[in-house]
C-alpha positions in Angstrom: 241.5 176.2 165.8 240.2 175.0 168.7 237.6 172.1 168.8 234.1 173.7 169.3 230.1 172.3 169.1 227.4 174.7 167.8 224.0 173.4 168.0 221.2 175.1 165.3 217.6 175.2 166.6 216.7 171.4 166.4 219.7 170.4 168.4 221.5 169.5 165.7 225.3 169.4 166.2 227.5 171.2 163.5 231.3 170.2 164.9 234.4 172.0 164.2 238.1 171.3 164.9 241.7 172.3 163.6 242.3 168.6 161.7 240.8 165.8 160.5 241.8 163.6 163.2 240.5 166.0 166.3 237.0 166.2 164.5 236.7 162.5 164.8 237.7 163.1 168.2 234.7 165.6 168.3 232.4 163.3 166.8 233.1 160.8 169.3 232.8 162.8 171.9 229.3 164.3 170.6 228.0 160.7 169.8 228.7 159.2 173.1 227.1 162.5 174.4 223.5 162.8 172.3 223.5 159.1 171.7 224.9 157.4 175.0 222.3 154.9 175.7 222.0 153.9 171.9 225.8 153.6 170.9 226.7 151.6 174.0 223.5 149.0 173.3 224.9 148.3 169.9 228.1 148.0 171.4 226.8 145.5 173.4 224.9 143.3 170.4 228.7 143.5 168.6 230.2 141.9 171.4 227.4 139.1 171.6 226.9 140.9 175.8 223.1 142.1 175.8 221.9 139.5 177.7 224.9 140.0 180.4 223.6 143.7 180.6 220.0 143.0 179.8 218.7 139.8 180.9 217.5 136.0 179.0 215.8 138.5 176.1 218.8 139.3 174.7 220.5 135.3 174.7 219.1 134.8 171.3 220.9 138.0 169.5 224.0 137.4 171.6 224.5 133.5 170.3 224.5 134.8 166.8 226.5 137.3 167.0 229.1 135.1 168.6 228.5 132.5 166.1 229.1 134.9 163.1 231.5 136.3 165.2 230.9 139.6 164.5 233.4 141.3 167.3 236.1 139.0 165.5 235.4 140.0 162.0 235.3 144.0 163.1 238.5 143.5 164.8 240.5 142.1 161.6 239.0 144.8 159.7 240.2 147.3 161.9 243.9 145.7 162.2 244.0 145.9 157.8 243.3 149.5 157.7 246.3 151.8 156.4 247.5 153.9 159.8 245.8 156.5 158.7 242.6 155.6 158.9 243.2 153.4 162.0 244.8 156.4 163.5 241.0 158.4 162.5 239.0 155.6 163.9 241.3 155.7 167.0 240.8 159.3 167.5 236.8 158.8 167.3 236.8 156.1 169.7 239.3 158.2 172.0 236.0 161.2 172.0 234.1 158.2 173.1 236.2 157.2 175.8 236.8 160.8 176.8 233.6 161.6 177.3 233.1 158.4 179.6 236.0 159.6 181.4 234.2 163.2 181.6 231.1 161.7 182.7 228.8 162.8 180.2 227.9 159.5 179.3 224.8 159.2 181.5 221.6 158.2 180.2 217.9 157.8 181.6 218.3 153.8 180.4 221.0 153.3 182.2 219.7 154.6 185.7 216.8 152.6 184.6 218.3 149.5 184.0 221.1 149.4 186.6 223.5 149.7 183.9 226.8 151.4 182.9 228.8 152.1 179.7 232.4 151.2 179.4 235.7 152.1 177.6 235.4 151.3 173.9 237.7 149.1 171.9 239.6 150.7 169.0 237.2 148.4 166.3 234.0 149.2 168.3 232.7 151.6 165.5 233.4 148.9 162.7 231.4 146.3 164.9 229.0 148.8 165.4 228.6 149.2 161.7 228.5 145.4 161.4 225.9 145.0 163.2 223.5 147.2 161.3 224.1 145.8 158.7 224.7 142.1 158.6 221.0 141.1 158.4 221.0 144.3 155.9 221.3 141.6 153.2 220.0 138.9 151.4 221.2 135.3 153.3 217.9 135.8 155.3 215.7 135.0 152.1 218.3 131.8 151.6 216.5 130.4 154.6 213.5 131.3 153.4 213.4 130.1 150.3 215.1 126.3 150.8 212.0 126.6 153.6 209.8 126.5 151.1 211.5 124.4 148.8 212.1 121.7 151.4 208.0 122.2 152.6 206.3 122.3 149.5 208.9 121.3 146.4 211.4 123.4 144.3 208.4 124.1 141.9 207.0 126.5 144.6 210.1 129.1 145.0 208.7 131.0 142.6 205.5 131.4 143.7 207.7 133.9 146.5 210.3 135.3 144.2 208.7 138.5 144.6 210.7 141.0 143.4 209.4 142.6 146.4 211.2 144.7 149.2 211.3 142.3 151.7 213.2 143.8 154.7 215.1 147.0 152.8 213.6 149.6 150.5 214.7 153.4 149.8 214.6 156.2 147.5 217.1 158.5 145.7 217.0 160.4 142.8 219.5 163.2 141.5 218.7 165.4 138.1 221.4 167.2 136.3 221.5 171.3 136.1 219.9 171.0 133.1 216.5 170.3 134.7 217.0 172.6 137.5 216.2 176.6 138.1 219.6 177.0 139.7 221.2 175.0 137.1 222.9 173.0 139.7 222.0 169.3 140.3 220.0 168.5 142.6 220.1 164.9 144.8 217.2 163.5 147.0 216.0 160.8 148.8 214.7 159.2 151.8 216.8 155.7 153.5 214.0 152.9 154.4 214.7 150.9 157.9 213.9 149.9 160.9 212.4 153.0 163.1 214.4 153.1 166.0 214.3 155.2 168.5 216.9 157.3 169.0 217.0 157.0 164.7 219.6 155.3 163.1 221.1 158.2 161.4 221.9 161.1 163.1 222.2 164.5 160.9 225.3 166.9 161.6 228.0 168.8 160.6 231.7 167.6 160.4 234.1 171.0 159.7 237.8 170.8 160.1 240.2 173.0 157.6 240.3 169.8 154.7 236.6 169.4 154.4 233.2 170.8 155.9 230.5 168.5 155.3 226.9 167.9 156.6 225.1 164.5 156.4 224.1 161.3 158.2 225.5 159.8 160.3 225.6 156.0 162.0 225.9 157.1 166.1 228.6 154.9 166.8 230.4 154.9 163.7 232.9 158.2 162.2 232.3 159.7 159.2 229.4 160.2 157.2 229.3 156.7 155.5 225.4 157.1 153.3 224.5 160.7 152.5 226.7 163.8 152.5 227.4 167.6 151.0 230.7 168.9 151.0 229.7 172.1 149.6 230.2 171.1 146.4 229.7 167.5 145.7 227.2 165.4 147.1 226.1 161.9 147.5 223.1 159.6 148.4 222.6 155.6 148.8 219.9 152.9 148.4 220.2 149.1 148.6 221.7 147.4 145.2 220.1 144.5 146.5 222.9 142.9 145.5 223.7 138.7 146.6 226.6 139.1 147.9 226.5 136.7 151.2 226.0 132.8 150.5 225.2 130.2 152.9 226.7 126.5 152.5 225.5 123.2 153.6 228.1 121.6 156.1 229.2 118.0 156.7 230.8 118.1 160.4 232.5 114.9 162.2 235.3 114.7 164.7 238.2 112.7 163.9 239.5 112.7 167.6 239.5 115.6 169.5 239.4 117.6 166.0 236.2 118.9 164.2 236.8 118.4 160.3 234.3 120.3 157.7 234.0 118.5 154.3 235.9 121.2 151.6 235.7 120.7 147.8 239.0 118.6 148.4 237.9 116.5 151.0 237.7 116.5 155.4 239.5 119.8 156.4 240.6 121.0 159.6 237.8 124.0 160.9 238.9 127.4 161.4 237.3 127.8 164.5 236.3 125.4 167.0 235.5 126.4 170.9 233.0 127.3 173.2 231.9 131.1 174.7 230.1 131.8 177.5 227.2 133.9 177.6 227.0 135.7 180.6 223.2 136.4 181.5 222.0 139.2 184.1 219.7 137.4 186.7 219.9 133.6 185.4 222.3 131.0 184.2 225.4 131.5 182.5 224.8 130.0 178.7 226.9 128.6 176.6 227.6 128.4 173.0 229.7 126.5 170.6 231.7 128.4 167.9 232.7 126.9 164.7 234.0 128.1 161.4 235.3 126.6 158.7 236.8 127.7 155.7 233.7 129.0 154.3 233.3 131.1 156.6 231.6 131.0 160.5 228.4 128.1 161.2 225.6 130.8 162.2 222.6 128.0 161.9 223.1 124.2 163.6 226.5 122.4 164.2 228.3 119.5 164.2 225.0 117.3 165.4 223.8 118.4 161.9 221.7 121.4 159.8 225.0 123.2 160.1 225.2 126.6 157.6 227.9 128.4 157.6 227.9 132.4 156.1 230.2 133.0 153.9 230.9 137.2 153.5 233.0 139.6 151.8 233.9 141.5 154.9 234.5 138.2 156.9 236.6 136.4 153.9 238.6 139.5 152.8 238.7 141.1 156.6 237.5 144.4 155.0 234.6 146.6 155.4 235.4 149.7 153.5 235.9 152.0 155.9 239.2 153.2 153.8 236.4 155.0 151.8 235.2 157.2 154.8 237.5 159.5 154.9 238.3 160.6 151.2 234.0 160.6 150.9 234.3 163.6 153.5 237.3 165.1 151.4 235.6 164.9 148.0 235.0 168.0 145.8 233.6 166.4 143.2 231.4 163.4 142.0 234.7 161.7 140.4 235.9 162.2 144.0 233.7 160.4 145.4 233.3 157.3 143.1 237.3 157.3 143.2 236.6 157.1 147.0 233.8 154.2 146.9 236.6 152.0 145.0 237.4 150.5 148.7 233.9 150.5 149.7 233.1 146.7 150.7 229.2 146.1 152.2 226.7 146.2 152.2 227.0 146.6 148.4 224.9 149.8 147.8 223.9 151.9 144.9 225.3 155.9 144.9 224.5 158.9 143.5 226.9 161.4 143.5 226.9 165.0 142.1 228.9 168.3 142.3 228.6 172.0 141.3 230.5 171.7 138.2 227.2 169.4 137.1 228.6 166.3 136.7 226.3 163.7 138.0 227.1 160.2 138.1 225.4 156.4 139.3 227.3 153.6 140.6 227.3 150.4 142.5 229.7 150.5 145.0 230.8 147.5 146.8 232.1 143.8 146.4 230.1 140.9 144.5 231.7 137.6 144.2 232.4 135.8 141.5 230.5 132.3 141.4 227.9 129.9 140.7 224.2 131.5 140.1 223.0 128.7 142.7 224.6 130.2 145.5 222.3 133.0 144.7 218.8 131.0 145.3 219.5 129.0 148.6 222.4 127.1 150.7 225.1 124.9 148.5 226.7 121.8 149.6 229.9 123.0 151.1 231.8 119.9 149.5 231.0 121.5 145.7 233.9 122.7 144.2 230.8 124.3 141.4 229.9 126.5 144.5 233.4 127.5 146.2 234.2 131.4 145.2 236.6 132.1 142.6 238.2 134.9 144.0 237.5 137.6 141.9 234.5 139.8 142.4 232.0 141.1 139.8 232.8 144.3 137.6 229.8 146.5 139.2 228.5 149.3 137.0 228.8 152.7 136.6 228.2 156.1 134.4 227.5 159.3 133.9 224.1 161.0 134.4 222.4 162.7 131.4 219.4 164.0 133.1 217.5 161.9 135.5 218.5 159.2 137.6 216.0 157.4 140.1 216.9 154.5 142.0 215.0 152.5 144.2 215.9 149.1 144.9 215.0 148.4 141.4 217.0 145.9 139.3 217.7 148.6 136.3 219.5 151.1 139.2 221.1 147.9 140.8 222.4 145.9 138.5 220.0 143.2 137.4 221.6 139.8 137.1 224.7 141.0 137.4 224.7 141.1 140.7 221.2 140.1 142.6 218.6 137.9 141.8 215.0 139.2 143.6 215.1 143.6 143.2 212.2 145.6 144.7 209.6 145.7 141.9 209.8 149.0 140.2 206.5 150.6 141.2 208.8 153.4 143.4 211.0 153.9 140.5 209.1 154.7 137.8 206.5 156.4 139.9 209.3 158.8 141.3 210.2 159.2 137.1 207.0 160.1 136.3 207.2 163.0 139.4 210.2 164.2 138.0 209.4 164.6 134.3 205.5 166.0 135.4 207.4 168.6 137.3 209.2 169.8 134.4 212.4 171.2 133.6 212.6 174.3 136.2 212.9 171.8 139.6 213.7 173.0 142.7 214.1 171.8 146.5 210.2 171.8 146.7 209.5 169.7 143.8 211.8 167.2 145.4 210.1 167.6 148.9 206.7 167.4 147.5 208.2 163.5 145.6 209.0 162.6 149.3 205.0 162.1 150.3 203.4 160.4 147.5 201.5 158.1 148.6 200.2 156.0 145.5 200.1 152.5 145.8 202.4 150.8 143.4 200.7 147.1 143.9 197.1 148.9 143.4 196.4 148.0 139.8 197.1 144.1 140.6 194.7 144.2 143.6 192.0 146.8 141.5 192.3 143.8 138.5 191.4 140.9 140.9 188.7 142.9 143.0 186.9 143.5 139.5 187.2 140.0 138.1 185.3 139.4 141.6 181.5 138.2 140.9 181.8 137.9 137.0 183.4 135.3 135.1 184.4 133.3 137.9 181.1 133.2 139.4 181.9 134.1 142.8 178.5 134.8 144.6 179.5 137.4 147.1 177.0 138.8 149.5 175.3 142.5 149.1 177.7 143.7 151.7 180.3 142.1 150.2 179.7 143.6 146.7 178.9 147.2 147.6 182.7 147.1 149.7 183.9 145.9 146.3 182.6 148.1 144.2 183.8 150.9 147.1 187.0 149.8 146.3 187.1 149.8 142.6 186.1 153.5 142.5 189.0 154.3 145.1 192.2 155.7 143.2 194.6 153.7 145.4 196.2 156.6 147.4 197.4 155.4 150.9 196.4 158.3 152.8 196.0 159.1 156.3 193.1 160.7 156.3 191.6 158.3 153.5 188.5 155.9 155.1 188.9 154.0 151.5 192.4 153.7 152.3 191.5 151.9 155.6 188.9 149.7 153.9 191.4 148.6 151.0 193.9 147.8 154.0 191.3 145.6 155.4 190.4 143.5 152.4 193.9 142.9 152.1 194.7 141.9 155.6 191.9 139.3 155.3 192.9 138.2 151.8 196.8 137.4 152.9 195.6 135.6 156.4 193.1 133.4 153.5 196.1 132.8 151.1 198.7 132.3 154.1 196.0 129.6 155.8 195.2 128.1 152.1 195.9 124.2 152.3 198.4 124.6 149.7 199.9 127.4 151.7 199.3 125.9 155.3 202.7 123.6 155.9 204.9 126.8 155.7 204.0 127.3 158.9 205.7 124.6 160.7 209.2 125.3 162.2 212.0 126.3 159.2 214.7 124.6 162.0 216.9 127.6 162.5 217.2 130.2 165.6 214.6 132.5 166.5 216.2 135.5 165.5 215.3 134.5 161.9 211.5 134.1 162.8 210.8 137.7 160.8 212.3 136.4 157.5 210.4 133.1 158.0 207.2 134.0 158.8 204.5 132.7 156.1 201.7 135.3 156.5 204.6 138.0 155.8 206.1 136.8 153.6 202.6 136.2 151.8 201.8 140.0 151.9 205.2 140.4 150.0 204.4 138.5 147.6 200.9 139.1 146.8 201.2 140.7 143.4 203.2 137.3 142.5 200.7 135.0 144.2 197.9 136.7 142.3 199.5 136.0 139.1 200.8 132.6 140.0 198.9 131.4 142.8 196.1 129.7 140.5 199.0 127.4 138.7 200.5 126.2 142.0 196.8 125.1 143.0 195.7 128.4 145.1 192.3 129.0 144.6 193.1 133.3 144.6 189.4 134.3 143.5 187.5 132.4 145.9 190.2 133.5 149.1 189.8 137.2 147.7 185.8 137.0 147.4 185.8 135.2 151.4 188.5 138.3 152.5 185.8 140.6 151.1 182.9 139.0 152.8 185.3 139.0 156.0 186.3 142.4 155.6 182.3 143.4 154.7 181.2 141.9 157.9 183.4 144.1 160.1 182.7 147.4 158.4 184.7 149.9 159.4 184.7 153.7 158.7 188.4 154.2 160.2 190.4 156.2 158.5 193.8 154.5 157.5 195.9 156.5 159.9 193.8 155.0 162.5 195.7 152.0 162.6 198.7 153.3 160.1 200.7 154.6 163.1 204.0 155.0 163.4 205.8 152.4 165.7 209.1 153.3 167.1 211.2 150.5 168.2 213.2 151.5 170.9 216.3 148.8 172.4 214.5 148.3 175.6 211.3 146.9 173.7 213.9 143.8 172.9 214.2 143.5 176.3 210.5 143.3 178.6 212.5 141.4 181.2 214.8 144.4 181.8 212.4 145.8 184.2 211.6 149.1 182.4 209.9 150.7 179.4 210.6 152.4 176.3 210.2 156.3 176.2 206.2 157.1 175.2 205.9 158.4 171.5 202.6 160.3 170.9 200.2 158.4 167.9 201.4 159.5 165.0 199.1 158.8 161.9 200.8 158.3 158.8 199.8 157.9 154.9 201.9 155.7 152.4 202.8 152.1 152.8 204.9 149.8 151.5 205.0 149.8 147.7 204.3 153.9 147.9 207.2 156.6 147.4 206.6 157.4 150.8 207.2 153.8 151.8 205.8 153.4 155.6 206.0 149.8 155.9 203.1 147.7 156.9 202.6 143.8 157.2 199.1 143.2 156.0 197.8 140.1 158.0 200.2 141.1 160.6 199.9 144.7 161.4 198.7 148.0 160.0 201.3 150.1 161.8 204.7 150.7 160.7 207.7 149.9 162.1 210.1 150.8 158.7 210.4 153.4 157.0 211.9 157.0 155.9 214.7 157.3 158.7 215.5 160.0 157.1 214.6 162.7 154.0 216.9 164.9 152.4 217.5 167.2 149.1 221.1 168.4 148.3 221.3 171.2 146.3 224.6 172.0 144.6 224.1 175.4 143.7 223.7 176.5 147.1 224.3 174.1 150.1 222.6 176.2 152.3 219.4 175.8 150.0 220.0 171.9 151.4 217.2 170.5 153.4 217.1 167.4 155.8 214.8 165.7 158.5 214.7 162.4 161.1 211.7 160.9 162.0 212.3 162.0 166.0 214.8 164.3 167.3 218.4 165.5 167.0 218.7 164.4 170.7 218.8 160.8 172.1 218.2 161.7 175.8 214.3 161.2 176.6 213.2 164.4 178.2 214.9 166.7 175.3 213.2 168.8 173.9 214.7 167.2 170.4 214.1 163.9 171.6 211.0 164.0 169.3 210.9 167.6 168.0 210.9 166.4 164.7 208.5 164.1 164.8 205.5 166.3 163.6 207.0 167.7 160.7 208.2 164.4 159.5 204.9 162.9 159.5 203.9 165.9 157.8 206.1 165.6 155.1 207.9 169.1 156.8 211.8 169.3 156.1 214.0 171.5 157.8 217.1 173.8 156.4 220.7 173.0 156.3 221.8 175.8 158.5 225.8 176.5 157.0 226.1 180.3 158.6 228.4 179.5 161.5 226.5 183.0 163.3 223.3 181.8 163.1 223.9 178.5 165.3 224.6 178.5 169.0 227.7 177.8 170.5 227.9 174.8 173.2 229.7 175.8 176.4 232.3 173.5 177.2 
């Protein structure tokens, strides 16, 4: 068979070969073709170069990822793959190369920026992975949290243990034939990040005589690692929100020439201990000094002191679970793919899996180690032998499916204590439940497409209970303005949409109330420098990580000396005095974040999106992320929506928030745009006569 590309009406590619190995060829040779300019820039952040390519703006990324050493840690996971799979991931990278060689790797950004891709490395794709994912995790909200423990007292880490979705968040839900029409399961779902633009998942077809399977893919990366349908089994992935990452507290000293870390038995020769030189386009040559020790590598200070090293699964075992790529796309069943997910690695993720025999099953998949609870809350001395790992890793859950399964970063779906210790609170779960079991026991595709877009706001009730305690027995005089927007408020039914004016008003009030709480006295001192890199500033901010926590804050915030009423009854007089009659979509837009928006200095701009308005927001199924006190518009969010149907594959639906194409100028650079924000999906075309063949 020879290897051939069909496209169906959106530009999607469906890619068939005559073996495994030449459809990863295929793949490779289609990624570096749709998604040139993307694949090579994340190339670029796993080898630490941006900055040589793209100027001083990308300096800050390109220290850490030399410090974490993330081209280092993708390389040993590539050399401890069995040949097979290193001969797979070969072959993908070789359809990279190829097409280099074949010159279709030319992009708009690249004319743009004077730039060029290059010849790929055999681990590329695994660094490529790496790098999506290592702040994909919990270490982040470490730093946070010994911030404020270090700025205002132990006492107050609970005041932002939020069980709040705090940089992740996404949907999945799968019910058994039992509850269907077809009598088929049925899996859905919609993945919650960043925005970008091209998206982060790409949606085709990989079809070789083992397998034919549609899904998501990572450009850059073989496989379908997330969400896929073989035709008859099917799975889906959300964040366990599992702690699986730990920071430690390092002692450094040279004894001679040598740097020595303090271990649990005593001064200990580092792993690692030189400098790299980061090469910048259009100013000095920086440089940066690498350490590890046998933690793992220092991504935060150094030997002159504040050094944290990141200790990691895929960095301490040197494996990421890419053995699990391959059977996934082989599986015919949902015991298939659980047996498959037995290598997965990280990020530690919860699965549902299904097939057309009606087995449905839930599972964490993944590696949790085994040690102290502490290292779960903040950095540990490095010198405790209470806080080394023990070597084995935790025993994660899994089991069948009886009749509905939702998860949604929630601690039921991911775990609990056994393996996090902050989930997403389960507003998205149990309002997803409630969908399900309103829709009855006949569900099709369009029930689940209609679960995609609801828009109810989970934290509503806590914010409805304050607003009405407002002017009564906490004697709050609040201004006629001020009332009559309260009282606006407490007949609204807390529905994020678009269109909604009440919506807008709601978002206003609580803009102004988290810019009061954030600016409190009690609350003020988080705002001074935390002491580690910029690139953590995100995860460190106090006015966000206020609006995270504001359901905790307005049941705690009175006991740790916040005065909650008065700031809510000042955000309403603030909020009164700007009246607006904007409709939420006004401002709820959707912000793409493109790579050259990292990079102002680079002498160009990111491709135009048209203003998109959206409805949901953050703690809504339809979870379109916003930072109130920051910004209104949302840069997170569904990257992707999907319902697998088992009884019929071509019954399947899918969409991406932009296009099948990554070249601005296509027309499916953004086709899919409208009909995302819409709530639209599009079919899982399977009939090989229906889609158009590529010419070579």
């Amino acid at each position: 068979m020879a290897a051939e590309t069909f496209r169906d009406p959106w530009g999607v590619p469906h890619l068939r070969a005559g073996s495994a190995t030449e459809l990863a060829f295929l793949q490779g040779e289609n990624a570096a073709t749709d998604r040139s300019w993307q694949i090579e820039v994340e190339r670029w952040r796993s080898e630490g170069r941006t900055a040589e390519h793209l100027g001083p703006d990308g300096v800050v990324w390109d220290r850490f990822a030399r410090q974490a050493r993330i081209d280092d840690t993708a390389r040993r996971c590539f050399h401890n793959l069995d040949p097979a799979t290193q001969q797979w991931c070969g072959a993908y990278v070789d359809g990279v190369n190829d097409a280099l060689e074949a010159g279709r790797r030319d992009a708009r950004e690249f004319r743009d920026t004077a730039t060029a891709p290059a010849r790929w490395e055999p681990w590329t794709p695994l660094g490529v992975f790496l790098v999506h994912h290592i702040l994909f995790s919990t270490f982040p909200n470490k730093l946070w949290r010994d911030h404020v423990a270090r700025t205002l007292g132990a006492e107050a880490v609970e005041l932002f243990s939020i069980e709040a979705p705090v940089w992740a968040g996404s949907n999945a839900w799968a019910a058994t034939g039992g509850l269907t029409g077809s009598g088929a399961p049925l899996v859905a779902g919609d993945p919650h990040r960043l925005l970008e633009l091209p998206g982060v998942y790409q949606q085709v077809r990989l079809a070789c005589p083992e397998f034919d399977a549609v899904g998501l893919a990572f450009p850059g990366v073989p496989g379908l690692p997330h969400f896929g349908h073989t035709g008859t089994a099917a799975w889906a992935v959300t964040n366990a929100m599992a702690d699986y990452q730990d920071l430690y507290r390092e002692q450094l000293r040279r004894d001679g020439a040598a740097l020595q870390a303090l271990g649990p038995d005593g001064w200990e020769p580092v792993v690692a201990d030189h400098q790299e030189e980061i090469l910048v386009r259009g100013a000095a040559t920086e440089t940066v000094h690498v350490v590890e020790t046998a933690r793992g590598p220092v991504i935060s200070g150094g030997p002159d002191g504040g050094a944290l090293s990141l200790r990691a699964p895929s960095r301490a075992g040197g494996r990421l679970g890419f053995e699990a790529l391959l059977p996934l796309l082989r599986s015919r069943s949902a015991a298939d793919i659980e047996a498959a997910l037995q290598a997965w690695v990280e990020p530690v993720n919860c699965v549902l899996a299904a097939d057309a025999g009606g087995d449905v099953r839930q599972l964490v998949a993944g590696k949790v180690p085994v040690r102290d609870p502490e290292n779960r809350i903040g950095p540990v001395p490095a010198e405790s032998a209470q806080h080394r790992w023990t070597g084995t890793w935790v025993d994660l859950p899994a089991s069948r499916v009886d009749a509905l399964a939702v998860n949604a970063n929630d601690r039921e779906s991911g775990g609990g204590s056994l393996t996090g210790l902050e989930f997403a609170p389960a507003h998205r779960a149990r309002r997803i439940r409630q969908l399900l079991e309103e829709a009855g026991d006949n569900l099709d595709a369009e029930d689940m497409q209609r679960i995609h877009m609801d828009c109810r706001l989970g934290s509503w009730p806590a914010l409805r209970a304050l607003l009405a305690e407002l002017g009564g027995e906490h004697g709050i005089s609040l201004s006629a303005p001020a009332l009559e927007l309260r009282d606006r408020l407490l007949a609204w039914d807390g529905s994020m949409h678009a269109a909604s004016t009440d919506a807008g008003a709601f978002a206003a009030w609580r803009s102004a109330l988290v810019v009061a709480l954030a600016g409190d006295p009690v609350l003020a001192p988080l705002a001074a420098p935390a002491g580690h890199p910029a690139l953590f500033a995100p995860w460190l901010n106090p006015v966000s990580r206020v609006g995270f926590a504001l359901e905790t804050i307005i049941a705690k915030g009175d006991g740790h000396g916040l005065d909650v009423a008065t700031a809510a009854g000042r955000a309403l007089e603030a909020a009164a005095a700007s009246p607006s009659s904007a409709a939420w979509g006004e401002s709820h837009t959707v912000l793409p974040l493109h790579a050259l928006s990292d990079f102002p200095g680079a002498g160009t701009a990111a491709p135009a999106v048209p203003a998109t308005a959206l409805s949901g927001d953050t703690s809504c199924v339809l979870c379109t992320e916003s930072l109130p006190g920051v910004t209104d518009a949302s840069f997170r969010g569904p990257v992707a929506r999907y319902v697998w149907d088992l009884s019929d594959r071509a019954k399947s639906r899918w969409i991406v928030p932009f296009g099948a194409s990554g070249q601005p100028g296509d027309p499916n650079f953004l086709s899919q745009l409208p009909l995302w924000a819409a709530g639209e999906l599009l079919p899982v075309m399977t009939d090989w006569d229906q889609l158009t063949k590529e010419t070579p």
